[in-house]
C-alpha positions in Angstrom: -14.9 47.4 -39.5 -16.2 44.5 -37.2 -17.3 45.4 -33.6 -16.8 43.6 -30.9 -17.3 44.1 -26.8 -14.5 45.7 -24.9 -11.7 43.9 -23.2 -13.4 43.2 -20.0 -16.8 42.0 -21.2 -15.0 39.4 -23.5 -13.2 38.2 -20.3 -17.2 37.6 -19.0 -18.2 36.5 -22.9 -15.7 34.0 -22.5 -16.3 32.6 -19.0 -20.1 31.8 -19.8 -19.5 30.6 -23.5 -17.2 27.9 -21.5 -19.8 27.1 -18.6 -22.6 27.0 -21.1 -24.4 30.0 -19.4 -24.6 32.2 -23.1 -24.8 31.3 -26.6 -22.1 32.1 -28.7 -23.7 34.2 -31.5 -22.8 33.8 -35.5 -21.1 37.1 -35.2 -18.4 35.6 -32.4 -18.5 32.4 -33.7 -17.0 33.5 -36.8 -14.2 35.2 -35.4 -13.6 32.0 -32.5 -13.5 29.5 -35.6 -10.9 31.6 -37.4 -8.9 32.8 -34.4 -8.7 29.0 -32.7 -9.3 27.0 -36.4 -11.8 24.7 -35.4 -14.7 23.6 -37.5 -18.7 24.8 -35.9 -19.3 21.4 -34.1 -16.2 21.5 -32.0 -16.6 25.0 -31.3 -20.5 24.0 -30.3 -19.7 20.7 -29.2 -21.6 18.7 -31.4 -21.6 15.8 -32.4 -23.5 15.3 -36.2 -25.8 12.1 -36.0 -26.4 10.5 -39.5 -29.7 11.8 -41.0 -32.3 9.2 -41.2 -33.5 8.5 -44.9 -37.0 8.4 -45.3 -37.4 6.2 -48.7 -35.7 2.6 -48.4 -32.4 4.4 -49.9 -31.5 2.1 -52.9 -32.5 5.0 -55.3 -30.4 7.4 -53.9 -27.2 5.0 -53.3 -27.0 3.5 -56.9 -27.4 7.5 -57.9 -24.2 7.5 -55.5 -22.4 4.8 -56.9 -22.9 5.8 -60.9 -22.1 9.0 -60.0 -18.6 7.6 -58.0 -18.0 5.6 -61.4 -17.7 8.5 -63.5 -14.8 9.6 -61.4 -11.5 9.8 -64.0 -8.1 10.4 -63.8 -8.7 13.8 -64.4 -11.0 13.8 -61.6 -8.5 12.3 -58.9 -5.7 15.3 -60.5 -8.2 17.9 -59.9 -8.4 16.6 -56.8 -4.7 16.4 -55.7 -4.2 19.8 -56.9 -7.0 21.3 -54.5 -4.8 19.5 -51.9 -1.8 21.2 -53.3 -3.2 25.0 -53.6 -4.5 24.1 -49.8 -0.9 23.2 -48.5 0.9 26.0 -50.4 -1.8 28.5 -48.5 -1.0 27.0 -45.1 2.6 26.7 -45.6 2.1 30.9 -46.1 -0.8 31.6 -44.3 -1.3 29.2 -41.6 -4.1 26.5 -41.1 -6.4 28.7 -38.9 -8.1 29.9 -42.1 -8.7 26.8 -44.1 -10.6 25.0 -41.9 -13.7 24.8 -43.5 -11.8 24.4 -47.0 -10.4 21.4 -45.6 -13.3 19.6 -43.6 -15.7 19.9 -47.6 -12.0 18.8 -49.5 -11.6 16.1 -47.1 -16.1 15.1 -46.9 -15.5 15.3 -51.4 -13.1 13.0 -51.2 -14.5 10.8 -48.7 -17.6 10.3 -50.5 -16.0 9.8 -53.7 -14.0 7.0 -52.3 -17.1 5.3 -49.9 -19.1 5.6 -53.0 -16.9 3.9 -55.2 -17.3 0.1 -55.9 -14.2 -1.7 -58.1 -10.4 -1.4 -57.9 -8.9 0.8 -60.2 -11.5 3.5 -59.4 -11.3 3.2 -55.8 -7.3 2.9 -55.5 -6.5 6.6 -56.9 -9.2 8.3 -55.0 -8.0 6.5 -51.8 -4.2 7.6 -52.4 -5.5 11.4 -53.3 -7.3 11.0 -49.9 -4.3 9.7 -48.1 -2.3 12.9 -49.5 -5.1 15.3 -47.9 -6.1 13.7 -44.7 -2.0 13.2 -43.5 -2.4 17.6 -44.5 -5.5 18.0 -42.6 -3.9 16.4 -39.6 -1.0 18.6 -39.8 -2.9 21.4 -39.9 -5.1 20.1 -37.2 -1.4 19.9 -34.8 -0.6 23.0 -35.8 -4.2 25.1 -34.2 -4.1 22.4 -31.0 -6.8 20.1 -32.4 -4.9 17.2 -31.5 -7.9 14.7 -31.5 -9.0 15.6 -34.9 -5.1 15.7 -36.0 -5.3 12.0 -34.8 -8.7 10.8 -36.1 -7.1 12.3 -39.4 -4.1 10.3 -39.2 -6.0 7.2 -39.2 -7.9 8.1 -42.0 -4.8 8.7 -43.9 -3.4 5.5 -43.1 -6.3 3.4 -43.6 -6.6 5.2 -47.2 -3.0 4.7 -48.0 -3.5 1.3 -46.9 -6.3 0.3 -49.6 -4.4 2.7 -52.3 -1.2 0.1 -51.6 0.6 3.3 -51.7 3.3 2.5 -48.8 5.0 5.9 -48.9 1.7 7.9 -48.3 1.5 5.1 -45.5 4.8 5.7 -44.4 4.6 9.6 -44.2 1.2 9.5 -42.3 2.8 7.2 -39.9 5.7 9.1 -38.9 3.9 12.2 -38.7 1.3 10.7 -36.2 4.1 10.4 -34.3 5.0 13.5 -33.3 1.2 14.1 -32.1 2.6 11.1 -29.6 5.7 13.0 -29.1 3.7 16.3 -28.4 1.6 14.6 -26.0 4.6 13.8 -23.8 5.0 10.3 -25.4 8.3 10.7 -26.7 9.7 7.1 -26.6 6.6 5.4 -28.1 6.9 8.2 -30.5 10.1 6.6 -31.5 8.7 2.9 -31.8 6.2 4.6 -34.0 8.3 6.5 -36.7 11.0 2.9 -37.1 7.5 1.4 -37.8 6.6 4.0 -40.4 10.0 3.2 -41.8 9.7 -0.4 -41.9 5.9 0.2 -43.2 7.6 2.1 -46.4 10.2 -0.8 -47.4 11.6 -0.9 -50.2 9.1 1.1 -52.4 10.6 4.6 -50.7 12.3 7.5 -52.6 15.3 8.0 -51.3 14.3 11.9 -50.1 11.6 10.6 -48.5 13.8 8.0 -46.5 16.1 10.6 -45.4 12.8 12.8 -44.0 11.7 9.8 -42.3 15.7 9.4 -40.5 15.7 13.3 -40.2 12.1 12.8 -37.7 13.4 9.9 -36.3 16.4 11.9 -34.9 13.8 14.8 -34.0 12.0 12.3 -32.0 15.1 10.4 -30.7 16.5 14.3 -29.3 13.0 14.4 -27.6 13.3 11.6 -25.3 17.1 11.8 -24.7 18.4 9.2 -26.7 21.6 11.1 -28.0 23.5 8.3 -29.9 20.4 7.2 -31.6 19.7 10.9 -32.6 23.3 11.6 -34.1 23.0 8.2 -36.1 19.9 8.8 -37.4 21.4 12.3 -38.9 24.1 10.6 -40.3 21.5 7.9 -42.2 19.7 11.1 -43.6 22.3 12.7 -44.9 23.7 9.1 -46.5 20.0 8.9 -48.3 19.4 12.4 -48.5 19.8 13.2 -53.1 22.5 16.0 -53.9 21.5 19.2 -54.9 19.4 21.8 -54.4 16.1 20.4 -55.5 14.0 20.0 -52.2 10.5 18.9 -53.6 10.0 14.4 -53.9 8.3 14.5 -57.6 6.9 10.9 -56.0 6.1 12.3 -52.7 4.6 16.1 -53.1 4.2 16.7 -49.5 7.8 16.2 -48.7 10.2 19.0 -49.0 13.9 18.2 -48.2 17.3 19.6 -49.2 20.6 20.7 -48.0 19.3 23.1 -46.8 16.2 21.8 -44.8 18.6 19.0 -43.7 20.7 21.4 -41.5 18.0 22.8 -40.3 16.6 19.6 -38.8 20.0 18.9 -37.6 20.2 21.8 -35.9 17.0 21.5 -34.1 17.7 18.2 -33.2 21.1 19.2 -31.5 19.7 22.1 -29.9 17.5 19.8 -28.3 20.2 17.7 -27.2 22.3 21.2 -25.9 25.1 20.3 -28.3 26.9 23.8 -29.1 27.4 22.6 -32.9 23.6 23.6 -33.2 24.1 27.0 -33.7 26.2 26.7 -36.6 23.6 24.5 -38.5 20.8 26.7 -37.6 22.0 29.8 -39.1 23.2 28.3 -42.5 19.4 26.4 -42.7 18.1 30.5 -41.6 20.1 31.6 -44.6 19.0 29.2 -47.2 15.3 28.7 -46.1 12.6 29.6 -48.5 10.7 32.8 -47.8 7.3 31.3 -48.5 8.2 29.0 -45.7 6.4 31.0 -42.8 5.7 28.3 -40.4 8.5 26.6 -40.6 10.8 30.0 -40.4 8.5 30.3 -37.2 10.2 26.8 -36.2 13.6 27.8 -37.1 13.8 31.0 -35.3 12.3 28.8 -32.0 15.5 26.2 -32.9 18.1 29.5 -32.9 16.2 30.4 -29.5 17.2 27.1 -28.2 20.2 27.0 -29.3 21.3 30.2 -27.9 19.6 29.2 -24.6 21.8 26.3 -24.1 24.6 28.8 -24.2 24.0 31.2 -22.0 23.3 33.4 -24.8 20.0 35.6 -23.8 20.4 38.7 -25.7 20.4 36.8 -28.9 17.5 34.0 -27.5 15.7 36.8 -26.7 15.8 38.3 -29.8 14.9 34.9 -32.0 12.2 34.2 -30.1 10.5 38.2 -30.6 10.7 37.4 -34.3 9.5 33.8 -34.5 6.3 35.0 -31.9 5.8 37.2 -35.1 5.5 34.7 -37.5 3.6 32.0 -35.3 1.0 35.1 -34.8 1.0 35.4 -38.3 0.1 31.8 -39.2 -2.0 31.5 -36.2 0.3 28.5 -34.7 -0.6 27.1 -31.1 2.1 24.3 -31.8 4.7 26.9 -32.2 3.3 29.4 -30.0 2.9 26.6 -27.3 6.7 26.3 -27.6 7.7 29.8 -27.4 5.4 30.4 -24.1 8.0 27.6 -22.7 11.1 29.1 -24.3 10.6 31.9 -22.6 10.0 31.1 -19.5 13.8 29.8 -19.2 15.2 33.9 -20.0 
């Protein structure tokens, strides 16, 4: 069992940690880094200069560079599926935890790719960064680390860029948006997320075009453009494949269905007040997939919406209890930022 101070000397802990008046020991700092999921320099504040070599270098880069050579195709899949077992936890578990997982998966990958010299080596380690960095970000959102979310944005972008992979492009694009959107940007948002659309072309599944219209109309509810939101629904549901398959095989990180589909509708008409929210909410509640935790969180913050823009309070009330559960669980500042203002309209 872990001991800590009582209640009020953590109030004084926490007043000098800020004002730089006590260390914070490895004891606390474990449990801050967890509890907020920041990595040790932001929660110290520093800022890692590069170390300063003290031969001339060439020995230890072409080591580097023979080293990034032997990097197969094998490699780059072992790769993708560290990314994959790291979403699948967070998608459960919440990103609050995997912080330090992500910051080495991210500094691997990185390195691999920096230390790489021709083409075809350097191409499918840049995509399998892309896929990771665009997760990272997310997960950075998620805990309120909106500056790294950014920075890892970029990174995405940039990789997806050099792996001429224009759907990882397109999906890290629209995503950065809604860090605009959450920053109270809603209507540059928008400009953003058409870009990310025109940035995947031609070369985009047509699940993943139907995710991108479902976040335009997201974004569009956000800063009150109504007729643009409903017709970007419609568009999604046009490109959106029939049945019950959710999962792009050419797009792992994107998840979209029926299903998910009337979830995002719902949330997007809640937003707008429309009373037809309600209806789409609970049929996305019933069909949503239990390992979904954070975006069940999401969903029960939608119904709470929803129910809000009816008068409803009992049942508001009720939805958001739950989804203050889940976002606890997952260790969501997005989602519990949004229930904090949720409830302050009982």
């Amino acid at each position: 069992m872990l001991t800590i101070a009582s209640t009020a000397s953590l109030r004084v802990y926490v007043s000098e940690w800020e004002n730089d008046r006590r260390p914070i020991t490895e004891r606390y700092a474990k449990i801050l880094r967890a509890l907020l999921g920041i990595t040790d320099d932001e929660l110290y504040g520093r800022h890692t200069a590069p170390a300063v070599p003290e031969t001339d270098g060439y020995e230890d880069l072409v080591s580097r560079i023979d080293a990034a050579r032997s990097v197969s195709i094998t490699m780059v899949k072992t790769f993708m599926d560290q990314t994959e077992l790291l979403r699948t936890v967070d998608r459960q578990m919440g990103a609050a935890s995997l912080v330090d997982q992500m910051t080495g998966h991210l500094s691997t990958l990185e390195d691999a790719l920096t230390f790489a010299v021709l083409p075809d080596t350097r191409r499918p380690i840049a995509e399998a960064l892309a896929g990771a960095a665009t997760l990272a970000a997310w997960q950075a959102l998620d805990v309120g680390a909106v500056e790294r979310a950014w920075r890892h944005y970029e990174l995405g972008k940039h990789a997806a860029k050099e792996a001429e992979a224009p759907m990882y492009l397109a999906h890290a694009t629209a995503e950065q948006a809604y860090v605009l959107c959450d920053a109270g940007r809603p209507a540059v948002a928008v400009e953003l997320i058409r870009d990310a659309q025109r940035a995947g072309g031609k070369a985009m599944s047509p699940r993943l075009r139907a995710w991108l219209y479902a976040a335009e109309a997201e974004i569009c509810a956000k800063a009150n453009m109504p007729d643009d939101c409903r017709r970007a629904l419609d568009h999604a549901m046009q490109c959106l494949p029939s049945g019950e398959e959710a999962r792009d095989p050419d797009m792992l990180s994107i998840f979209l269905n029926e299903g998910h589909l009337s979830r995002w509708r719902g949330n997007a008409l809640a937003l707008l007040g429309d009373n037809d929210a309600v209806d789409n909410l609970y049929v996305a509640l019933d069909a949503v997939d239990p390992t979904f935790i954070r975006a069940t969180a999401g969903l029960r913050c939608d119904l709470a919406q929803a129910h809000l823009a009816r008068d409803e309070y009992d049942q508001a009330t009720d939805h958001l209890r739950q989804a203050r559960l889940l976002a606890n669980r997952t260790g969501s500042v997005r989602h519990r930022r949004r229930i904090e203002q949720l409830t302050q309209r009982l």
